[in-house]
C-alpha positions in Angstrom: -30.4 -12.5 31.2 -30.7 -14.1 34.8 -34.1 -12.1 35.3 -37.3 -11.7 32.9 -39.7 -11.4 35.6 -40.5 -9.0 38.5 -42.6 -11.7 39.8 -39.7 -13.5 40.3 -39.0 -12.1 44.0 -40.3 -13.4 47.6 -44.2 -12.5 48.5 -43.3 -10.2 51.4 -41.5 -8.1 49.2 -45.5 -7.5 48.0 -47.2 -7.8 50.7 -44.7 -4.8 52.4 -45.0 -2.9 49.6 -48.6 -2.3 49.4 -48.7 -1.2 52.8 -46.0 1.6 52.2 -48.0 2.7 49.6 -50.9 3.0 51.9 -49.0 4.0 54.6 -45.4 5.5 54.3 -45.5 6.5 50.6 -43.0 9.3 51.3 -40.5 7.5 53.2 -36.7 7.4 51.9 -34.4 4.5 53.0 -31.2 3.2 52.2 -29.9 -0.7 51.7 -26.4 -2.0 52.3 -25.1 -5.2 50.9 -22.6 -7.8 53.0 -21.6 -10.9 52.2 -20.8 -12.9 55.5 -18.6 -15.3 53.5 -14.6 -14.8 54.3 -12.4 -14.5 51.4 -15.1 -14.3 48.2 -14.1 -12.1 45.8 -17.3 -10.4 43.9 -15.6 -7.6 42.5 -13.9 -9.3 39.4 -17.7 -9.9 38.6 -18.9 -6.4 39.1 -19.1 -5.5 35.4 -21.8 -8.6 34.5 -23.9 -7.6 37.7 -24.2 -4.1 36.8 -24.9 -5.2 33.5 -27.9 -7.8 34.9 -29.5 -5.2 37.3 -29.6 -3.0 34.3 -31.6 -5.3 32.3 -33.6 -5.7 35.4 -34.4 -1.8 35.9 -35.8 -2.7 31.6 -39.2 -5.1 33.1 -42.6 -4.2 34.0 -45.5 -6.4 34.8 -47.3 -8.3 31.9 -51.0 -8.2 32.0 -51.3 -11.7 33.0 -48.7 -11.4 36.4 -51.0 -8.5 37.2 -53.9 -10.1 36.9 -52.4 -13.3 39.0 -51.6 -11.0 42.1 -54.7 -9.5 41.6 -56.6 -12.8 42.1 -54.6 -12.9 46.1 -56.9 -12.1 48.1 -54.9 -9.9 50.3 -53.8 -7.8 47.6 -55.9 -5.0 47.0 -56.6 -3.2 43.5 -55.2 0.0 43.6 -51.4 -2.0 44.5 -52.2 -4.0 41.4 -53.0 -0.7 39.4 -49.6 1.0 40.6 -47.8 -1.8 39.8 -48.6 -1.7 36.1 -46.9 1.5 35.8 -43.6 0.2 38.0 -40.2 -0.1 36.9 -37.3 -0.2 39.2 -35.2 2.7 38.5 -31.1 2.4 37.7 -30.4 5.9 39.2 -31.3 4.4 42.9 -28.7 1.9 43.3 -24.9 2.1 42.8 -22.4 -1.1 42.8 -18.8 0.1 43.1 -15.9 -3.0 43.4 -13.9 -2.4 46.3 -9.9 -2.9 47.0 -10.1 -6.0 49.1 -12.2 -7.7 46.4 -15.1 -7.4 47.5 -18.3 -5.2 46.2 -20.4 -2.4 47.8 -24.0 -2.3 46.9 -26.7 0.7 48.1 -29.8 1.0 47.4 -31.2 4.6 48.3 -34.4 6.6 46.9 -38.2 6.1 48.2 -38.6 3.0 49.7 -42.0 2.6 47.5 -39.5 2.3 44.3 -36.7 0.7 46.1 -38.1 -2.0 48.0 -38.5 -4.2 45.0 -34.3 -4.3 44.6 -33.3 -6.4 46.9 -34.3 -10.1 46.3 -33.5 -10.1 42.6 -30.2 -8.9 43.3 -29.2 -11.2 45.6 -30.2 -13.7 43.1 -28.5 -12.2 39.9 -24.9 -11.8 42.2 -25.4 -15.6 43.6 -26.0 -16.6 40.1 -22.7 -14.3 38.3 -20.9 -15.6 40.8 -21.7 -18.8 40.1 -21.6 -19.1 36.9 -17.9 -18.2 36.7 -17.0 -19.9 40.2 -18.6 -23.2 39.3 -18.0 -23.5 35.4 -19.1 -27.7 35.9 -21.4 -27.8 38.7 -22.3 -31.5 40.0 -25.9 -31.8 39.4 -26.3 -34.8 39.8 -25.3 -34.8 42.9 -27.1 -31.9 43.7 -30.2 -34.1 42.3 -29.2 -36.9 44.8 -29.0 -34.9 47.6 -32.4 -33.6 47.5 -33.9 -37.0 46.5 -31.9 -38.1 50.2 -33.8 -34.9 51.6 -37.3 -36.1 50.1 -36.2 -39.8 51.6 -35.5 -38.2 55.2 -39.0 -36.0 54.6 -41.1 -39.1 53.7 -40.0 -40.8 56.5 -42.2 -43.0 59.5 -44.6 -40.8 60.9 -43.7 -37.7 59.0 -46.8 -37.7 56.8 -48.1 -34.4 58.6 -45.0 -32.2 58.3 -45.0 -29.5 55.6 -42.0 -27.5 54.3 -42.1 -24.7 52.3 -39.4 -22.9 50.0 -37.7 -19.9 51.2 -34.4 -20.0 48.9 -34.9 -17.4 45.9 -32.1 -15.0 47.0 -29.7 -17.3 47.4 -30.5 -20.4 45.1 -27.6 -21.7 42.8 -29.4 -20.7 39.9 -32.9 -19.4 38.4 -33.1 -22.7 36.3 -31.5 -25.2 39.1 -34.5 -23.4 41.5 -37.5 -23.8 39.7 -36.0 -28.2 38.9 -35.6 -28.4 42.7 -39.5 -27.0 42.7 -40.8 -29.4 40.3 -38.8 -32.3 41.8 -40.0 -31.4 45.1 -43.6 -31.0 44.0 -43.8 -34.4 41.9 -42.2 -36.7 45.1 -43.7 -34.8 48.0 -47.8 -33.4 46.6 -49.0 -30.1 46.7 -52.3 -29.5 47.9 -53.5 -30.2 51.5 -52.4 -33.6 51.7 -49.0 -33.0 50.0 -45.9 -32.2 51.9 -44.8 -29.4 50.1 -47.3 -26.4 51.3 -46.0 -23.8 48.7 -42.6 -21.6 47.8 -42.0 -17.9 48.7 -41.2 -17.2 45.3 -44.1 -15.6 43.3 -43.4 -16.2 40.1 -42.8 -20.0 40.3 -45.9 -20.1 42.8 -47.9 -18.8 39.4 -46.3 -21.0 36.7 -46.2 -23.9 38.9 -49.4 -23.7 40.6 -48.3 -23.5 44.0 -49.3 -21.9 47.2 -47.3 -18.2 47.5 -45.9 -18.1 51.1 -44.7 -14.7 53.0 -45.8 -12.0 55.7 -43.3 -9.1 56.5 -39.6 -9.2 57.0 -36.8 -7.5 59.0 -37.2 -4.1 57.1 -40.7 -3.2 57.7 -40.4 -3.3 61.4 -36.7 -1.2 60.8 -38.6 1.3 58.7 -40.9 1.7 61.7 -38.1 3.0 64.2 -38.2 5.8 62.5 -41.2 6.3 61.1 -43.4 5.6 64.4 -44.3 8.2 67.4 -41.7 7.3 69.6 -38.9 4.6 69.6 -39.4 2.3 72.3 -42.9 1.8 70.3 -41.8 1.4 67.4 -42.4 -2.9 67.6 -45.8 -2.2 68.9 -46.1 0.7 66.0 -45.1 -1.9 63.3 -47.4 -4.5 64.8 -50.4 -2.1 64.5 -49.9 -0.5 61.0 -49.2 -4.3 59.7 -53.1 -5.5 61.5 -54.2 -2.0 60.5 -53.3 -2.9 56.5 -54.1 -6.2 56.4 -56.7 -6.4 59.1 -56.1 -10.0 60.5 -55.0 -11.4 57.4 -51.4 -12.3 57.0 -51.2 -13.1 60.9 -47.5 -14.1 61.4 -45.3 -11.6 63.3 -41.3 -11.6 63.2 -39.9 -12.0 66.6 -36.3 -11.1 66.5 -35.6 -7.6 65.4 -34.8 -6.8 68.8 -34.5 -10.2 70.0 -37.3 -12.3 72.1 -37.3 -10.7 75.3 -38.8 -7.5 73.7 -40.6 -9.2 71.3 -42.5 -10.6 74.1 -42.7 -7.5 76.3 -44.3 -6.1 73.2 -46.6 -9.1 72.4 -49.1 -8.7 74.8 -52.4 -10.5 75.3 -54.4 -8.4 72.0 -51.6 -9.3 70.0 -51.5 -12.9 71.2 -54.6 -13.0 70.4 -55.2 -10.8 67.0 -52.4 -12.4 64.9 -52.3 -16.1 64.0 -48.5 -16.7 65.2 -44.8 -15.7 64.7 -42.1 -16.6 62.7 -38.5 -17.8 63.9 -35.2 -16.4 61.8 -32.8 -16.5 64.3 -31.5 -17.6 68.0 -32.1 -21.0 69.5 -35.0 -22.7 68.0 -35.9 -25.6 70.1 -35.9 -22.4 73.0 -37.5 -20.2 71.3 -40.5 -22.2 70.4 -40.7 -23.6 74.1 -40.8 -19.7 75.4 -43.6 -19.1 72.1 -45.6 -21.9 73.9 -45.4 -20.8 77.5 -45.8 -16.9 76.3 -49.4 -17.8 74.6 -50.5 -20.2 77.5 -49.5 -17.0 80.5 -51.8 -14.7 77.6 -54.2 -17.5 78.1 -54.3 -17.8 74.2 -54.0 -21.6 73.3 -51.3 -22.8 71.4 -52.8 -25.1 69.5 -54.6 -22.6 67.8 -51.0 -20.3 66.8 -49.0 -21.4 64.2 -44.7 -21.3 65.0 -43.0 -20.4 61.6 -39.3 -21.8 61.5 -37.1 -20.5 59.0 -33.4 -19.7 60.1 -30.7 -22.2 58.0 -32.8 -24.9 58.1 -32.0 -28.1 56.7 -34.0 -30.7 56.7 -32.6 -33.0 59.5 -33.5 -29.8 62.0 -36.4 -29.4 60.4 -37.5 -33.0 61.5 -35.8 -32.7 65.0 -38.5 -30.0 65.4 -41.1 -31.2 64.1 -41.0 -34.1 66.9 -40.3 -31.4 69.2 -43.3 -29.2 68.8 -46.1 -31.7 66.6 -49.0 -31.6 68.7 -48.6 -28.8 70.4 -49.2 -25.9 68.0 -49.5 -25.4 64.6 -46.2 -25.4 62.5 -44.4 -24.4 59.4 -41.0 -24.5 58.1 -39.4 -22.8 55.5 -36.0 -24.0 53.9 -33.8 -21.8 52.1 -30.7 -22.4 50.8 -30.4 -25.9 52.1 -32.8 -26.8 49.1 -31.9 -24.1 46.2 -27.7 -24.0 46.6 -26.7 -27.9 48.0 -24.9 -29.4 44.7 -21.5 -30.4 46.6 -19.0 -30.1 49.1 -16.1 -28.5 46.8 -14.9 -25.3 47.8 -16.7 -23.5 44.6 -20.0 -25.3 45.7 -19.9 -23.1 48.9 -23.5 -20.6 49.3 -23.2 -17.6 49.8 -24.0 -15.6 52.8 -25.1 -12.6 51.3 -28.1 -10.1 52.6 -29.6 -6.4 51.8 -30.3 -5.0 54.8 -31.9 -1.4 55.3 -29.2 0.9 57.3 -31.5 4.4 57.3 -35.0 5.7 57.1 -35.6 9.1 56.6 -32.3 9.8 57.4 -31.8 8.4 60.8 -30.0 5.0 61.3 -32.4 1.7 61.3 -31.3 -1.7 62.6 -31.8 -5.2 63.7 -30.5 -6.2 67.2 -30.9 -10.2 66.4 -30.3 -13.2 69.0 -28.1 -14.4 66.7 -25.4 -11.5 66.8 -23.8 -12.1 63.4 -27.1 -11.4 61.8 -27.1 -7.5 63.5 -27.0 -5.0 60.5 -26.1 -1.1 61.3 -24.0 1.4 59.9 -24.0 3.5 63.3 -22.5 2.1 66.5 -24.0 5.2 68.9 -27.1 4.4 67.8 -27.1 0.7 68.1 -25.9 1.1 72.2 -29.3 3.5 72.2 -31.8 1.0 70.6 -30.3 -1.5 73.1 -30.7 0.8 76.0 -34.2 2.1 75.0 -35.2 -1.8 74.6 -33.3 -3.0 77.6 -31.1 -5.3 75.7 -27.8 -6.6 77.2 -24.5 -5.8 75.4 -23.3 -9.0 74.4 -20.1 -10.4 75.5 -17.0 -9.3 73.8 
């Protein structure tokens, strides 16, 4: 089985989790599944991913993972006590093949018991897919292209830049991940004066000793369009219930669900000032951090006190281009995803996959994200897409 652990997901998937049980235990959502690839066929596979995600819905938490996210200091006891009764239930997701070859996957329930899903099935369709698409895949030169990566990383004057690892929903393989961790970990340090600050992935973080990295993603400030008082609040609703959980801890806002113009309408002066940065996932980056540092400076916040967060397709080459850009002036972190978990050739089978879980409904009214990079936009519901972009006085982009 690809899965024995239900550690083995990102930290935000946590650290979101505990505040719908404080907060929105009742709430019901529903996830859709795309794959932005053109031309993959997932359906011939369909059988062995149903067959994984029902072993999946089979784990609970040992005593010993409990007592690890226990020792976080952010996560509180009852969360730890609620989780050793949790199982992900079957009956909330169905996986149907469909006629052009391609798979459907929802997700729909309480978002308490559902919000778990989604990074471990990302994982176990990469990984089926994989394992039949790639039957002899190249590692060594998957092993030679990260030791390039860790060349271009230790290079003059880079001693100060950190990366982290983002890539567990979309890594080749469990196995290949946690090598690409250890190879990482043994050439770059871990530790404050190692290069690697820590992985997203909590189980690794535990058996490897690392640093667990994550805030809040997409979904939580989605759930909160319909779950706040009014819509065009809903950012600044989400921004307040996430401070009001975790009360300064956990600092790092997202700052495209409806792109950066509202994000910074929304982040005024007490926000500037009450969380520790924001985190980049999509748009321009070299812009967007240029806009981060002017935004803090008119709040009169200094920005060498906020941390930028970039994380959108990095590879490491950007990553360096903006580090150079940006050292000096603020804090920064960069997380790398699939450019370090899925990069073992150029053939055609050696292609990631784009593939994402995105929530489409909350309490039965549509949810989505309105992101600066269009592509990434996610909503099942066209009417109400032209009404979050009126409400947040977003232009319609071009055609």
């Amino acid at each position: 089985m690809i899965l024995t652990s239900l550690l083995d997901t990102d930290l935000y998937k946590f650290t979101m989790m505990q505040a719908v049980l404080h907060q929105f235990p009742g709430a019901q959502v529903e996830y859709r599944f795309k794959c932005r690839n053109q031309g993959v066929a997932l359906a011939p596979y369909v059988n062995e991913i149903r067959e994984q995600v029902r072993h999946l819905c089979t784990l609970h938490f040992a005593d010993a993972e409990l007592a690890y996210l226990r020792s976080l200091r952010f996560i509180k006891s009852d969360f730890v006590d609620f989780l050793g009764l949790f199982r992900l239930n079957e009956k909330y997701i169905d996986i149907q093949p469909l006629p052009s070859g391609e798979i459907d996957i929802r997700i729909q329930g309480p978002w308490l018991h559902t919000i778990l899903f989604e990074i471990p099935v990302l994982a176990i369709v990469n990984e089926v897919y994989f394992r039949n698409a790639a039957k002899n895949p190249d590692f060594a030169q998957g092993r030679a292209r990260l030791d390039r990566k860790i060349d271009q990383l230790q290079g003059p004057d880079l001693a100060e830049l950190k990366i982290a690892d983002y890539g567990t929903r979309r890594r080749f393989s469990k196995a290949w991940h946690e090598e690409v961790l250890r190879h990482l970990a043994a050439r770059l340090g871990t530790g404050p004066k190692g290069q690697l600050a820590g992985t997203s992935n909590v189980l690794f973080a535990m058996k490897l000793g690392m640093t667990p990295l994550g805030t809040v993603a997409h979904e939580y400030m989605q759930a909160c369009q319909a779950l706040g008082p009014r819509l065009r609040d809903s950012q600044v609703f989400a921004f307040d219930s996430w401070a009001k959980e975790y009360r300064g801890d956990l600092g790092i806002a997202l700052s495209d669900v409806y792109g950066l113009e509202p994000f910074l309408r929304d982040f005024d002066m007490y926000f500037c000032k009450l969380f520790d940065g924001a985190r980049h996932d999509s748009g321009d980056p070299f812009t967007w951090g240029e806009r981060m540092i002017e935004h803090y400076r008119h709040n009169r916040v200094d920005p060498h006190t906020k941390t930028l967060i970039f994380s959108d397709g990095l590879t490491v080459p950007r990553t360096i281009e903006l580090y150079q850009r940006f050292r000096g002036r603020c804090q920064l972190a960069f997380g790398i995803g699939t450019n370090l978990t899925n990069d073992l050739g150029d053939p055609p089978q050696h292609v990631p996959l784009q593939i994402v879980i995105k929530m489409v409904r909350c309490n039965g009214q549509p949810v989505a994200k309105l992101s600066d990079t269009p592509s990434k936009n996610m909503c099942e519901d066209e009417r109400y897409l032209g009404y979050l972009r009126q409400v947040f006085e977003i232009e319609q982009p071009a055609a």
